[in-house]
N, CA, C and O atoms as CSV, one atom per row, in Angstrom:
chain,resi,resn,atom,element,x,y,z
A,1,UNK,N,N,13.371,6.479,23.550
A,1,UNK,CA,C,12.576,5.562,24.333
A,1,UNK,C,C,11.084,5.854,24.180
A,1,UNK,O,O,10.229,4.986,24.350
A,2,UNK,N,N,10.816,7.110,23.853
A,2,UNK,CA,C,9.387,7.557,23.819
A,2,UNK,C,C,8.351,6.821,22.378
A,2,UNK,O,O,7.171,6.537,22.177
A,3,UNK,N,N,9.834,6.755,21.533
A,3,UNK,CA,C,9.193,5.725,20.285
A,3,UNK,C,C,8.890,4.720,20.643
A,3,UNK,O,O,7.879,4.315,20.070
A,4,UNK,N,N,9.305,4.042,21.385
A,4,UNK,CA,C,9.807,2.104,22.015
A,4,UNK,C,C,7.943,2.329,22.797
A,4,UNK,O,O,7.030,1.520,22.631
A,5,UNK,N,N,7.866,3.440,23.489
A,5,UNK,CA,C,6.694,2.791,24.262
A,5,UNK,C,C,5.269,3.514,23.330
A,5,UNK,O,O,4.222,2.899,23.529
A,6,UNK,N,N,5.178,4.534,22.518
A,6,UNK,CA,C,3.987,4.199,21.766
A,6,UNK,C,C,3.894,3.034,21.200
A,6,UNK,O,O,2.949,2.257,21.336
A,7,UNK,N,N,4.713,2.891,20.647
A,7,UNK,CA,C,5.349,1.298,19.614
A,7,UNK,C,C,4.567,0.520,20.390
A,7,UNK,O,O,3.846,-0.285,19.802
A,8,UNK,N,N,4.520,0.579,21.989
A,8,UNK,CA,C,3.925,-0.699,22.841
A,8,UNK,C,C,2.416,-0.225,23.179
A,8,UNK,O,O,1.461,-0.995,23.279
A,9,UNK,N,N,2.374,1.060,23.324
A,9,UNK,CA,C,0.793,0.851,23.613
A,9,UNK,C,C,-0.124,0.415,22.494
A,9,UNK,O,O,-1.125,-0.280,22.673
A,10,UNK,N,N,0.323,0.910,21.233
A,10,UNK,CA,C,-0.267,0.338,20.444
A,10,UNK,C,C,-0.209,-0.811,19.934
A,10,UNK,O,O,-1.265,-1.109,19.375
A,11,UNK,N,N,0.622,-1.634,19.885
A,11,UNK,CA,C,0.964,-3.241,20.455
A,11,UNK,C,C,0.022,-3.582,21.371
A,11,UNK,O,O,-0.823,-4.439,21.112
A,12,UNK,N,N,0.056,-3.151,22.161
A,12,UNK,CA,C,-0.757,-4.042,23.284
A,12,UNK,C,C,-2.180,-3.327,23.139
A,12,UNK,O,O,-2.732,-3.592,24.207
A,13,UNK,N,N,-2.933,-2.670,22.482
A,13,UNK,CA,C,-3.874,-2.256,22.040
A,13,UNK,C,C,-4.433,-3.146,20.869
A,13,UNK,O,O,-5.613,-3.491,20.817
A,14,UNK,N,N,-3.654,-3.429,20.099
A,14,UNK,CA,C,-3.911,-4.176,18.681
A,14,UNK,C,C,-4.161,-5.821,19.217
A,14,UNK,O,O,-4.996,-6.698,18.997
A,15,UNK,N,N,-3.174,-5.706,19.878
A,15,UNK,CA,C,-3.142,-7.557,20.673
A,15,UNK,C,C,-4.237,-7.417,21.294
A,15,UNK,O,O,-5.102,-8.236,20.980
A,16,UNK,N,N,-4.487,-6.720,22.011
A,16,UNK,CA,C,-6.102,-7.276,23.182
A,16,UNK,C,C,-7.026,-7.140,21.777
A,16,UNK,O,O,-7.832,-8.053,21.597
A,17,UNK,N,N,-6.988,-6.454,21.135
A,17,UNK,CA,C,-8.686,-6.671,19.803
A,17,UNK,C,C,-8.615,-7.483,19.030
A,17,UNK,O,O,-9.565,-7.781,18.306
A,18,UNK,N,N,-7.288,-8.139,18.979
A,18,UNK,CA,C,-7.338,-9.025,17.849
A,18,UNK,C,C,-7.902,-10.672,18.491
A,18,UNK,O,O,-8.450,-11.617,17.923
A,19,UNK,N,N,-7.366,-10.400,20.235
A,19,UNK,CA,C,-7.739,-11.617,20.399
A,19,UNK,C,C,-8.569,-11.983,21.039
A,19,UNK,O,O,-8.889,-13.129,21.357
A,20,UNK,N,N,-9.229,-10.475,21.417
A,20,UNK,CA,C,-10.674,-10.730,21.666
A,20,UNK,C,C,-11.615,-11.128,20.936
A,20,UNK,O,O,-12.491,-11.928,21.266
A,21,UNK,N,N,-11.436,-10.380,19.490
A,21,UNK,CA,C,-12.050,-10.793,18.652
A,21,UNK,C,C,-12.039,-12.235,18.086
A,21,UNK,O,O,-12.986,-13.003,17.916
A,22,UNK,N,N,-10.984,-12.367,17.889
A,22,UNK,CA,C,-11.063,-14.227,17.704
A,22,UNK,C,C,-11.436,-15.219,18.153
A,22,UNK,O,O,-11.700,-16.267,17.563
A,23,UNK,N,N,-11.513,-14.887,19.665
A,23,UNK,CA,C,-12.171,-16.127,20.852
A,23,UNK,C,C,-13.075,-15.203,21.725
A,23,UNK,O,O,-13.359,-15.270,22.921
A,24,UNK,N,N,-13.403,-14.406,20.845
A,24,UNK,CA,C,-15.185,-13.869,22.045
A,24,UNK,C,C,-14.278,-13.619,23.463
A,24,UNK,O,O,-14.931,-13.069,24.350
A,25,UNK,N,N,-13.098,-13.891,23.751
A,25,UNK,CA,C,-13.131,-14.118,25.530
A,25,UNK,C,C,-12.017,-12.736,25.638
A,25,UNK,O,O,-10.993,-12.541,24.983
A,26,UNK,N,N,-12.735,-11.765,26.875
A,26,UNK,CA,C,-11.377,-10.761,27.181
A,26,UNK,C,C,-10.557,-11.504,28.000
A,26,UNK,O,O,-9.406,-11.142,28.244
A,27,UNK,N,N,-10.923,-12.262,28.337
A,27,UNK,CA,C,-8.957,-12.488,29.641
A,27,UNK,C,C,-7.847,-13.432,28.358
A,27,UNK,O,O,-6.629,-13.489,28.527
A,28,UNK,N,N,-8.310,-13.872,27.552
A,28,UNK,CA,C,-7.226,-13.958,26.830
A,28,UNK,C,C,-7.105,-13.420,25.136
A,28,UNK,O,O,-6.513,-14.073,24.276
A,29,UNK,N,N,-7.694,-12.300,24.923
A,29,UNK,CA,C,-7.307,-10.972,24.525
A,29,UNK,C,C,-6.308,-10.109,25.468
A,29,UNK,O,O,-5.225,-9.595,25.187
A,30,UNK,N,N,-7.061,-10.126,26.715
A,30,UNK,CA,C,-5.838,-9.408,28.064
A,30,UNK,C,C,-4.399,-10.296,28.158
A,30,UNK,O,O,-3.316,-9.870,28.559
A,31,UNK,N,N,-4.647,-11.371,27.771
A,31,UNK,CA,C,-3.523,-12.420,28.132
A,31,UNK,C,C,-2.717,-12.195,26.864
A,31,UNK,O,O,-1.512,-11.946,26.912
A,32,UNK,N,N,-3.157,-12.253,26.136
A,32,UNK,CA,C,-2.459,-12.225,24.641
A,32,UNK,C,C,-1.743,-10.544,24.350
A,32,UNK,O,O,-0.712,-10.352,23.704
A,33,UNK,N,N,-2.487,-9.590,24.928
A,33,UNK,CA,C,-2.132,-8.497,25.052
A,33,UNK,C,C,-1.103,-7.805,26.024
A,33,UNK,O,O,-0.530,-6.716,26.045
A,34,UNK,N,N,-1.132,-9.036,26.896
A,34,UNK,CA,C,-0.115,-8.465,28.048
A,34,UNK,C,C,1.555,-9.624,27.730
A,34,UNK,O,O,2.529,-9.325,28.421
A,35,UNK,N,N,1.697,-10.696,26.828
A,35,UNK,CA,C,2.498,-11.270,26.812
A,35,UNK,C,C,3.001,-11.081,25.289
A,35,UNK,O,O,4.228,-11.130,25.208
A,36,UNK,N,N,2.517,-10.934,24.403
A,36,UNK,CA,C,3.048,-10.549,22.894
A,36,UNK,C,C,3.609,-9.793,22.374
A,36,UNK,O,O,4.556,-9.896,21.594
A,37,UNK,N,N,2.672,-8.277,23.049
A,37,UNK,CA,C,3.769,-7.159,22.823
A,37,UNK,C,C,5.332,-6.879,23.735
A,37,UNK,O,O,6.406,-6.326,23.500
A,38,UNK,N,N,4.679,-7.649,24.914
A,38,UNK,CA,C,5.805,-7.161,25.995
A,38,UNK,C,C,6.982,-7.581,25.154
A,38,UNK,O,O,7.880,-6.804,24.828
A,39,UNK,N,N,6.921,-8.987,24.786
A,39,UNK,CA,C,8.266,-9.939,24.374
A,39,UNK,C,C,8.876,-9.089,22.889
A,39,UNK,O,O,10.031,-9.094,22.462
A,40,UNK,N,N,7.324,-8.195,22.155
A,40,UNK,CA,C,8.352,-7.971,20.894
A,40,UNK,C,C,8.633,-6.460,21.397
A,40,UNK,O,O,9.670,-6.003,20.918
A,41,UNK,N,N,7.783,-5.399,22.443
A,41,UNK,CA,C,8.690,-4.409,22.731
A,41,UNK,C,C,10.190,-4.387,23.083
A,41,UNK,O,O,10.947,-3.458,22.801
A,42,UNK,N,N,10.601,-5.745,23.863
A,42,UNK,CA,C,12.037,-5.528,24.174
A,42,UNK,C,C,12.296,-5.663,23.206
A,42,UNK,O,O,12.768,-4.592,22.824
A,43,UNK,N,N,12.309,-6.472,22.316
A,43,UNK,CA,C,12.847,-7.135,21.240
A,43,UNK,C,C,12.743,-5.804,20.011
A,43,UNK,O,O,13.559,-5.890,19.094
A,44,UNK,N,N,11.991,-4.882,19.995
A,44,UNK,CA,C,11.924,-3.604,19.393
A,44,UNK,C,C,13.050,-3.178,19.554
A,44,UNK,O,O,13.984,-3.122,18.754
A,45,UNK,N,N,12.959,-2.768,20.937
A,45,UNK,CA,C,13.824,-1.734,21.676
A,45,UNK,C,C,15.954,-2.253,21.227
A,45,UNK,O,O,16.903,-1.672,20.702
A,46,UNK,N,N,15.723,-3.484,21.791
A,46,UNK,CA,C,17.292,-3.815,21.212
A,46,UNK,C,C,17.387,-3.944,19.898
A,46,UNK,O,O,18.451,-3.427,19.557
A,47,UNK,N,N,16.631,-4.508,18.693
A,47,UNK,CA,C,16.598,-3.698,17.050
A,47,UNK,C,C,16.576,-2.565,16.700
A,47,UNK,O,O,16.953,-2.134,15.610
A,48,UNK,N,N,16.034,-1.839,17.785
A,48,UNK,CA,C,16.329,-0.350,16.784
A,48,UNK,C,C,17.725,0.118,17.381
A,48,UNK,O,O,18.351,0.995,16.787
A,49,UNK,N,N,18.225,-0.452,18.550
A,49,UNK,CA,C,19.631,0.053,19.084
A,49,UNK,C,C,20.997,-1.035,17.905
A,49,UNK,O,O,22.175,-0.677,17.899
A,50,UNK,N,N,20.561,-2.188,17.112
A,50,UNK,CA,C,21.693,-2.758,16.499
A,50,UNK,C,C,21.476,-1.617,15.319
A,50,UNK,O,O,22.494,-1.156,14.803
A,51,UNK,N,N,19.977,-1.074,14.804
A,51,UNK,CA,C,19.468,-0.261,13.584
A,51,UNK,C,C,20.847,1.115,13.339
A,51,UNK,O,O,21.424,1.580,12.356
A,52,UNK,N,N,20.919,1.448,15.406
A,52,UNK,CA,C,21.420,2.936,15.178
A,52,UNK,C,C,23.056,2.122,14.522
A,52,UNK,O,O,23.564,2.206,13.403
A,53,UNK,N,N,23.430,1.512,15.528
A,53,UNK,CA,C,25.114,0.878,15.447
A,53,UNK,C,C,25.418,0.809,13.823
A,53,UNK,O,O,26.411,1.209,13.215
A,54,UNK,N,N,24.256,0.184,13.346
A,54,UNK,CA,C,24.838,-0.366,11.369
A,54,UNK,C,C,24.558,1.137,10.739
A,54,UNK,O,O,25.181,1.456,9.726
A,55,UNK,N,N,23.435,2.242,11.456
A,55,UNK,CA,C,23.672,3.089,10.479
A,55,UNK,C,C,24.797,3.788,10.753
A,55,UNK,O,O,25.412,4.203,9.771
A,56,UNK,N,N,25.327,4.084,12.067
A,56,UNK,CA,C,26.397,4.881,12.501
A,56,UNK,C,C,27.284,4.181,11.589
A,56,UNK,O,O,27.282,4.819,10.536
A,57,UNK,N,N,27.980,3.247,11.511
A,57,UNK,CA,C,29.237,2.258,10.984
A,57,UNK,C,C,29.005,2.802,8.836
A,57,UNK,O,O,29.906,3.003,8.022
A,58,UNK,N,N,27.210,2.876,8.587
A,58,UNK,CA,C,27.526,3.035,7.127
A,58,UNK,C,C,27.751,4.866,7.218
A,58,UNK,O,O,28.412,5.286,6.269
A,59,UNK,N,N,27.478,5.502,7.806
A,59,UNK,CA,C,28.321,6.805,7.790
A,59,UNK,C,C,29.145,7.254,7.883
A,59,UNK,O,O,29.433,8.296,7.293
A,60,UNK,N,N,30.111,6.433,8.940
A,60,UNK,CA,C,31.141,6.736,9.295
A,60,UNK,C,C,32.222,5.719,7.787
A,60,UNK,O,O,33.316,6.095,7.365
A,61,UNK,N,N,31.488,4.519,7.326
A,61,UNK,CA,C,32.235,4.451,5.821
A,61,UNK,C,C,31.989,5.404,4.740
A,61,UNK,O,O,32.951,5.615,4.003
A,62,UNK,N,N,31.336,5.775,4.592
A,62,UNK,CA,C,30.599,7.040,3.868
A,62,UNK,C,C,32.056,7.897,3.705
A,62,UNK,O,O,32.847,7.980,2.765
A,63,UNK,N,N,32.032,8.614,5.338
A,63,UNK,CA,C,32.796,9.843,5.005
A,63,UNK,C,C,34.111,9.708,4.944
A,63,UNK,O,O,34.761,10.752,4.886
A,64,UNK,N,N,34.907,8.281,4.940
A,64,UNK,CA,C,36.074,8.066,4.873
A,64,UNK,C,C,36.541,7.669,3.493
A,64,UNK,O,O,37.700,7.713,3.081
A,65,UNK,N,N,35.218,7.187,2.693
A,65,UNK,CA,C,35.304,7.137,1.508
A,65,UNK,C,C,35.150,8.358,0.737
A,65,UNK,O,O,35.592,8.350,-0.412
A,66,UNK,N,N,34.521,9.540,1.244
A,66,UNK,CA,C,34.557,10.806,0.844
A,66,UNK,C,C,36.275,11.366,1.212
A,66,UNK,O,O,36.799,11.891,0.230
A,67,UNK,N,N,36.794,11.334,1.946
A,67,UNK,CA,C,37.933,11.786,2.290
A,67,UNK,C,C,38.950,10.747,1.174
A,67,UNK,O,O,39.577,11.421,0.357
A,68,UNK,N,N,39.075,9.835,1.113
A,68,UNK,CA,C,39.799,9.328,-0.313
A,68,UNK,C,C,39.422,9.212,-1.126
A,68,UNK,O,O,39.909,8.367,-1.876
A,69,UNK,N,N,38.376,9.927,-1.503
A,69,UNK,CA,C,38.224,10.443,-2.932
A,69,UNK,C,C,38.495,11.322,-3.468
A,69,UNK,O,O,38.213,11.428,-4.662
């Protein structure tokens, strides 16, 4: 989980400069920063949990294919 939330501060660090910078305006750099990352941190967080499931499943074919060989 400690990955999931640097992952977000710096998300939501990158989002407020990018969109400050684009429209001169902080409240929607703040706005853009507080709704962009939030939606792709969850969305992180449940990809790297399907990430662990497919790698667990190619190891666990791995070593069964090691055992009939």
């Amino acid at each position: 989980m400690s990955k999931t939330l640097s992952f977000a501060a710096l998300h939501f660090t990158v989002a407020f400069a990018v969109g400050w910078l684009l429209t001169g305006n902080w409240m929607i750099g703040g706005a853009l920063a507080l709704v962009e990352p939030a939606c792709n941190t969850v969305v992180f967080h449940f990809h790297e949990k399907v990430w662990k499931r497919i790698e667990a499943r190619r190891a666990g074919a791995q070593s069964r294919d090691a055992l009939v060989a």
